[in-house]
C-alpha positions, 0 to 999 in steps of 0.5 A: 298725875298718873291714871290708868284706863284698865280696857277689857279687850272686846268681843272675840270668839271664846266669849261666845264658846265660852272656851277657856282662853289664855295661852294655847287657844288664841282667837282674834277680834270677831267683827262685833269686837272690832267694832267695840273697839272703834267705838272705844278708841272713839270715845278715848281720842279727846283723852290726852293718852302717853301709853297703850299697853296689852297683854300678847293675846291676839284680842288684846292686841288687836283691841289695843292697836285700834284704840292706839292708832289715832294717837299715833302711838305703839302698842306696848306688850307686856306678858304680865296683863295675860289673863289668868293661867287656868292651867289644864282647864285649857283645852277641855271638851268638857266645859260645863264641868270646867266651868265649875271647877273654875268657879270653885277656884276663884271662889276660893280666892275671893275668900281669902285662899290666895295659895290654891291653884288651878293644876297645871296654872297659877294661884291668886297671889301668882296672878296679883304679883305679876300684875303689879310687876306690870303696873310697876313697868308701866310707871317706870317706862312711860312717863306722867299721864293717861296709860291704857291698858287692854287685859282681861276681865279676870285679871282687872277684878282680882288685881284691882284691890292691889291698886285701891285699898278701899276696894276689896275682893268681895265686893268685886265677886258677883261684878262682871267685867264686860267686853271694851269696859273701862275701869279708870284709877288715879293714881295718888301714892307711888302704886296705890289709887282711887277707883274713878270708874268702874268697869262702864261701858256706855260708850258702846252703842247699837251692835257694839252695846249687845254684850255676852259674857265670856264667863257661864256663871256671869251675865251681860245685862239683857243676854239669854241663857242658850 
């Protein structure tokens, strides 16, 4: 039986920014995130765990590696568990308006508009397609067992129902993935599972456990408008 524990990376410095963040701004783990992911790679030693996996962003690698390594077991990167592409909203000073358009986009995928795109990014059935090319690596190449894979809270949500059919975009609009989540699915039936889990973080702790979102229009539980 296969499972995969879907880990969103913690904490780095665009969550606070709110910068947009996927393939040209790149920053590494802030001291909070490195301690999310101890807590994390804490909570997941006993888990009999074949594969770590992340996408080639630094906060995914970097979470990645710690929770990998008392398992003695490489971080697999894999370009298909990026986050998503937004394209030109990359880089804009203008983040309120950003932000915005952002939220127009997915929206819009949320209703069933997978062909829109972000300018310059991609679109929803873009997005889905290469996450299950990953999912599909990821069985092929790493045996039976427990996979972890460390991603992004945009690409866990809008490629979940891919995996299980009873769970759909629109229940997952408004259920913010927060930093060192784990969402686990079994699988059951070649690439289709049964969400066990989803998005918990009550592993996390103390500091670990004051979480901020990396989305303007989504909130942690207790976190401040600034």
């Amino acid at each position: 039986m296969n499972r995969f524990l879907l880990v969103r990376h913690a904490e780095n410095k665009a969550n606070l920014t709110k910068e947009f963040s996927c393939r040209k701004i790149d920053y590494s783990l802030t001291e909070k995130g490195r301690l999310q992911a101890q807590q994390t790679a804490e909570y997941l030693r006993s888990q009999p765990i074949v594969s770590v996996y992340a996408s080639p962003l630094k906060r995914t690698i970097e979470t990645a590696e710690i929770i990998a390594n008392p398992f003695g077991l490489p971080v697999q990167v894999l370009e298909e568990f990026r986050e998503v592409d937004v394209g030109d909203l990359e880089g804009t000073e203008d983040l309120e308006t950003g932000w915005e358009f952002h939220r127009g986009i997915v929206d819009q995928w949320y209703a069933g508009r997978s062909d829109v795109a972000f300018p310059g990014g991609e679109d929803y059935q873009t997005l889905y397609n290469r996450m299950k090319t990953g999912y599909q690596e990821v069985l092929s190449h790493s045996g039976e067992g427990i996979h972890v894979i460390v991603t992004h809270g945009g690409v866990i949500n809008l490629a979940l129902p891919g995996l299980c059919p009873n769970i759909t975009l629109e229940w997952l609009q408004n259920r913010p993935v927060m930093n060192c989540s784990i969402t686990e699915v079994e699988i059951t039936n070649g690439l289709t599972g049964r969400l066990v889990e989803y998005a918990s973080y009550g592993h996390l702790y103390g500091e670990a456990a004051k979480l901020v979102s990396g989305v303007p229009y989504w909130k942690a539980p207790g976190e401040q408008d600034v």
